[in-house]
C-alpha positions in Angstrom: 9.2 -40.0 -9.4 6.7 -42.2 -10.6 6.6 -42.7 -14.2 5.1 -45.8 -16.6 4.4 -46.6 -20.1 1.0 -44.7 -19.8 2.7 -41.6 -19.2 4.9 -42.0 -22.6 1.7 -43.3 -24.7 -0.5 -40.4 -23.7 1.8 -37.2 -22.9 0.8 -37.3 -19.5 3.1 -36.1 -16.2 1.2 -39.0 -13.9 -0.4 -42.1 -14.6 -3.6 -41.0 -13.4 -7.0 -40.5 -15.3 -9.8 -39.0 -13.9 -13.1 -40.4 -14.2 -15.8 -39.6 -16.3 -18.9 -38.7 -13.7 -22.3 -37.5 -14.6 -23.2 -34.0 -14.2 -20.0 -33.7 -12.5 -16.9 -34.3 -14.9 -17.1 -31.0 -17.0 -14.2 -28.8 -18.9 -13.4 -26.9 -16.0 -12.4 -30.5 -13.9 -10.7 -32.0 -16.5 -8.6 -28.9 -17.3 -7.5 -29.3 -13.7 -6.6 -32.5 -13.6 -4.8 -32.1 -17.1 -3.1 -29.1 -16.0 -1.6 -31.4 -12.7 -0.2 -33.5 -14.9 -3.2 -36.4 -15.0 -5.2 -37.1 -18.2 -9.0 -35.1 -17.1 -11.8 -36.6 -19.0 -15.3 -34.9 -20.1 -18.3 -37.1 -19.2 -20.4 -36.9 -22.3 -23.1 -38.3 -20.0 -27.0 -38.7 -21.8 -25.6 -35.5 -23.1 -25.9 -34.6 -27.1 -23.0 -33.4 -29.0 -24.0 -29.5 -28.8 -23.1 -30.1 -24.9 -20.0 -31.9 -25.1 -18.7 -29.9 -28.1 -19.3 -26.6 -25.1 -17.4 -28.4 -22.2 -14.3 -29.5 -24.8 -14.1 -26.1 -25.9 -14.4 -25.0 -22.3 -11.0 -27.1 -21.6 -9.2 -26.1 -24.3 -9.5 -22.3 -23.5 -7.8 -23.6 -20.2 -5.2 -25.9 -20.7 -2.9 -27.3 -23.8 -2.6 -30.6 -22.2 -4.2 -34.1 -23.5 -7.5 -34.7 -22.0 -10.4 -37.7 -22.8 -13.8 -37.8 -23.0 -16.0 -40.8 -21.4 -18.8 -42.1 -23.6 -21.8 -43.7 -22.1 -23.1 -46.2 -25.0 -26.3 -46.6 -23.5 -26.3 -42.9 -23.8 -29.5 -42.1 -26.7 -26.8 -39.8 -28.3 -24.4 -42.1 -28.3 -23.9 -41.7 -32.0 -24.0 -38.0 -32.1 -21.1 -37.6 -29.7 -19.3 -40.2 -30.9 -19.0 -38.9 -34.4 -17.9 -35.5 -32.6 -15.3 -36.9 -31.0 -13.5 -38.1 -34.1 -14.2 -34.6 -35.8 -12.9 -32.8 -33.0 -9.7 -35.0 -32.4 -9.8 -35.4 -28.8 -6.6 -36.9 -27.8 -8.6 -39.8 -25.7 -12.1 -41.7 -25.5 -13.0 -43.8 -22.4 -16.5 -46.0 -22.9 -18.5 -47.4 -20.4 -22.0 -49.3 -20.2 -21.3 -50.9 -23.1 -19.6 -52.5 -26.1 -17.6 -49.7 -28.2 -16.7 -51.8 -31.0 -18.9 -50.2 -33.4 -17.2 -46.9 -32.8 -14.0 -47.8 -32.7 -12.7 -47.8 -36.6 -14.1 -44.2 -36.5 -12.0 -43.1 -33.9 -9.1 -44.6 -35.0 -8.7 -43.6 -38.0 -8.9 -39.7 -36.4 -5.9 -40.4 -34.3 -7.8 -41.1 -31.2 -6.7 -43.5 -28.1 -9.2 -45.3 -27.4 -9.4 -46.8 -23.5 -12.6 -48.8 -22.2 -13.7 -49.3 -19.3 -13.8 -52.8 -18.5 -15.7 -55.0 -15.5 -14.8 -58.8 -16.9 -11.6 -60.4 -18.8 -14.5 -60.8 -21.9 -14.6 -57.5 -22.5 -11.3 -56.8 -22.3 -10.3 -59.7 -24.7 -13.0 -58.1 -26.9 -11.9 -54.7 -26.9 -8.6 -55.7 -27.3 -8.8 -57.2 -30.6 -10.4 -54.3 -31.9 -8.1 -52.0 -31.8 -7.9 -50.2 -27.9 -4.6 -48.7 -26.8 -4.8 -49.5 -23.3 -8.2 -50.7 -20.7 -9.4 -49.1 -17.5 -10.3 -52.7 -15.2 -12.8 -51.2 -12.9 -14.0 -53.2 -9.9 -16.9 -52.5 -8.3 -15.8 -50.4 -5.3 -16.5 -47.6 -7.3 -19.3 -45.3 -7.8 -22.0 -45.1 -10.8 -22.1 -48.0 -12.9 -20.3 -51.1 -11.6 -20.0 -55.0 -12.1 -19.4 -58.0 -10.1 -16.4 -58.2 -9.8 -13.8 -56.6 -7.0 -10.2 -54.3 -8.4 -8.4 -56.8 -6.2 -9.4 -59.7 -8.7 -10.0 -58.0 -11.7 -7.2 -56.7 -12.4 -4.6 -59.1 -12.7 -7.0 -61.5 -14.4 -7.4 -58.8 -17.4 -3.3 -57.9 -17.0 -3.2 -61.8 -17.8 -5.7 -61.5 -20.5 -4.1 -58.9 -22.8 -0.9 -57.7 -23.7 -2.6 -54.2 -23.6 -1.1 -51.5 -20.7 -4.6 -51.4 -17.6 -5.1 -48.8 -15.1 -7.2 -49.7 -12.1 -9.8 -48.2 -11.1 -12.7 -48.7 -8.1 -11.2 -48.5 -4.2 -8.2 -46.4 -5.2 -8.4 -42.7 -3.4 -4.7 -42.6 -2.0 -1.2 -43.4 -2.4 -1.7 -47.2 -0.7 -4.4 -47.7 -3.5 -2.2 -46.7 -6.1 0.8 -48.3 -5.2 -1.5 -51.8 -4.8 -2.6 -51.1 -8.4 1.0 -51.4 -9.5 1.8 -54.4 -7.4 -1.2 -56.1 -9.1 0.1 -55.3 -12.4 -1.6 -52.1 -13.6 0.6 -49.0 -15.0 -2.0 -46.1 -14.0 -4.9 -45.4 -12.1 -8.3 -44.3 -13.0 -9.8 -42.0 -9.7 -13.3 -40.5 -9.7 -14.6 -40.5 -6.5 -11.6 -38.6 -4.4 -11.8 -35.7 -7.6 -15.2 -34.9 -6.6 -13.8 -32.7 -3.8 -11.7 -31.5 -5.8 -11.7 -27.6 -5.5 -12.4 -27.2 -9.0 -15.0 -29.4 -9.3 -18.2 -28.0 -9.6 -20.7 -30.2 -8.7 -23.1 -29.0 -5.3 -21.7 -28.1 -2.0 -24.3 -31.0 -0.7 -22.5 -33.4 -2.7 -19.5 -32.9 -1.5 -20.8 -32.6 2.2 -22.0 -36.2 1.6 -18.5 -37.5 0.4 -16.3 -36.2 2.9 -18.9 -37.1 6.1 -19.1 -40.7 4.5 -17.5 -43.3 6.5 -16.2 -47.3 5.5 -20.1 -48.2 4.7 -22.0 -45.7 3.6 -22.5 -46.9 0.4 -24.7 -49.5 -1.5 -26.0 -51.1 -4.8 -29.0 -50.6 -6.4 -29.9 -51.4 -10.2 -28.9 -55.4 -10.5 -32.4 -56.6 -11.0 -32.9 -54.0 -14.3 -28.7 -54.9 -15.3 -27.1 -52.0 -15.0 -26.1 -51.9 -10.8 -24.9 -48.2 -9.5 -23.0 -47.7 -6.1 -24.3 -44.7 -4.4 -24.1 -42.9 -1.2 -27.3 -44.2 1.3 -29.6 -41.5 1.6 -33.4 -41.7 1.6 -33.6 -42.2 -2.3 -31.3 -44.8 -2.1 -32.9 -46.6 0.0 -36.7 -46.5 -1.1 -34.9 -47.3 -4.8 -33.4 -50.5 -2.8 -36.9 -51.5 -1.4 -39.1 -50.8 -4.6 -36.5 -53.0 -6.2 -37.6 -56.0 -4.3 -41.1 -55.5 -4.7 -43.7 -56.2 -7.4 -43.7 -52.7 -9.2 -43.1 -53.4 -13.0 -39.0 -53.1 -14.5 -40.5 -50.0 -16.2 -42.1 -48.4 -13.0 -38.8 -48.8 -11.1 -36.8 -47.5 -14.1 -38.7 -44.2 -13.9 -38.0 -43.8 -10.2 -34.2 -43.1 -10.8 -34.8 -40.5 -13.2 -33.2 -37.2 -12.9 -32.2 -38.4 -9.5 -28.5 -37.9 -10.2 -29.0 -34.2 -11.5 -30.7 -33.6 -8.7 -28.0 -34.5 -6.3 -25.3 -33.3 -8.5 -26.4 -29.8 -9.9 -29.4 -29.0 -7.3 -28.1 -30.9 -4.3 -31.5 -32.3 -3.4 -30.5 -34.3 -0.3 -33.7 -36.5 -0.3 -34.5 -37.4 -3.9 -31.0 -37.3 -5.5 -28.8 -40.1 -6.2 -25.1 -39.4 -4.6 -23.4 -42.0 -6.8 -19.7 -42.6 -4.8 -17.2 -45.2 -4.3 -16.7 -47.2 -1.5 -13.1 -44.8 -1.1 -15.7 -42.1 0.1 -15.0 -43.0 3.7 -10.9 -42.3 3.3 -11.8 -38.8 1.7 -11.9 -36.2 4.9 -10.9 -32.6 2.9 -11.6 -30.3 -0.5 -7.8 -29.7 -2.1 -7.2 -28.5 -5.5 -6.4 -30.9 -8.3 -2.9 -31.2 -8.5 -2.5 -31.1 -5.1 -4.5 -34.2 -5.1 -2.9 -36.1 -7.6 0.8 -35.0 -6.2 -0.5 -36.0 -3.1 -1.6 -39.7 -3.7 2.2 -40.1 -6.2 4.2 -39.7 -3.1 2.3 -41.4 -1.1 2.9 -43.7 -3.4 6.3 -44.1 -3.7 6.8 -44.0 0.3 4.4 -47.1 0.1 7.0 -48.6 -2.9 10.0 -47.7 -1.1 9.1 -49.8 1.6 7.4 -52.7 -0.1 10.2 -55.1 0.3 10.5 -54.8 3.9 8.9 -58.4 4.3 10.9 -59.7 1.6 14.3 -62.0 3.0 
């Protein structure tokens, strides 16, 4: 059996979070994942606090296991949900988009773990000295949001940049991406885009359709020339996004054109206009499986992987 310090620091069965996704990461999902022994996480999304304080009282009528919440500071109710988080205790916060600094004395003093999500050893350093009890190195293989930077790189550059335990996350849908998350130095793994076919997850039949047809490139990045890139599915949004990006519309023209476009692929399923955000993992994902089967799943694949990892070694 696989167990690290993450496991002991959070209460956890598995060193496994799941990610916080958009429309998509409610009470229901993390319950799940909790209940399989991961730590599930509540996306707080552009969500205000009468929403979140719903989908974390939706989890706790279904499991008495730690789960998170993920914070989006570029969120306009940042503040809102922020300040519920602290009142309501929740055992762990992940950020992303953002700087959490401001937050982070709040938080702490209610008890709360706080883990970032990091895409560059700056922030990690940063978010380090203010107090975090572990970072979440993402690389950019993943979907929604992502930097620069690849997991393969990333991650042992932050593991040498703090003294903090790091999950890995972006690329990592089985037991071969987990087990290479150890070997580069990480104790956990953060996994979003192999939960959305998760049985419990109730984002739209379409969305799902689109993950597990998706093959090794089926992704892409829009959003560098407004600063915040997003890896999504191609589709015909996608792609018109990609092109009016490289024309002369104004920042605030094309800023408009993603709007709504991930609620409409997540909750109506809208095949043309909607955003399918994904990781680049989508093309490994090929069935729907409950939760804990999917996190026992990728731990022993896992440990076969481990098991044999000195085979080259003389």
């Amino acid at each position: 059996m696989i167990r690290t310090p993450i496991c002991d620091l959070l209460g956890i069965e598995y060193p496994i979070f799941q990610g916080g996704m958009a429309w998509i990461s409610d009470g229901k999902l993390a319950a799940a994942v909790s209940n399989g022994g991961g730590l599930g996480i509540i996306s707080a999304m552009n969500a205000n606090a009468e929403y979140l304080k719903k989908q974390i009282d939706l989890a706790r009528s279904l499991t008495d296991k730690p789960f998170g919440v993920n914070i989006m500071l570029m969120s306009p109710f940042a503040d809102e949900v922020a300040k519920l988080v602290a009142e309501e205790k929740v055992a762990v916060v992940t950020t992303g988009a953002g700087n959490p600094s401001r937050y982070m004395p709040m938080w702490l003093e209610a008890g709360i773990k706080v883990i970032p999500v990091v895409a560059s050893v700056a922030m990690a350093r940063l978010v380090t000295k203010a107090g975090a009890a572990a970072i979440i190195a993402e690389g950019g293989e993943s979907g929604g949001h992502v930097g620069d930077l690849t997991t393969m790189v990333l991650v042992p550059q932050v593991c040498n940049a703090t003294d903090l335990p790091v999950l890995a996350a972006g690329g990592i849908g089985d037991g071969r991406g987990v087990a290479a998350a150890f070997l580069l130095g990480a104790v956990g793994v953060q996994v979003g885009t192999r939960f959305l076919v998760a049985e419990e997850c109730g984002v739209h039949p379409n969305y799902k359709k689109k993950v597990l047809k998706a093959n090794d490139i089926a992704t892409m990045v829009t959003g560098k020339r407004l600063g915040h890139p997003v890896r999504q599915i191609k589709n015909q949004f996608a792609k018109e996004y990609a092109k009016a990006e490289y024309s002369s519309i104004s920042d605030e023209e094309l800023e408009k054109l993603g709007g709504g476009a991930l609620y409409r692929a997540a909750v109506e399923g809208d095949e043309k206009t909607g955003d399918f955000l994904a990781g680049q993992i989508s093309g490994m994902i090929h069935k729907e499986q409950p939760a804990a089967e999917i996190i026992r799943e990728m731990f022993e694949g896992a440990e076969e992987v481990l098991k044999g990892a000195g085979k080259w070694v003389k």
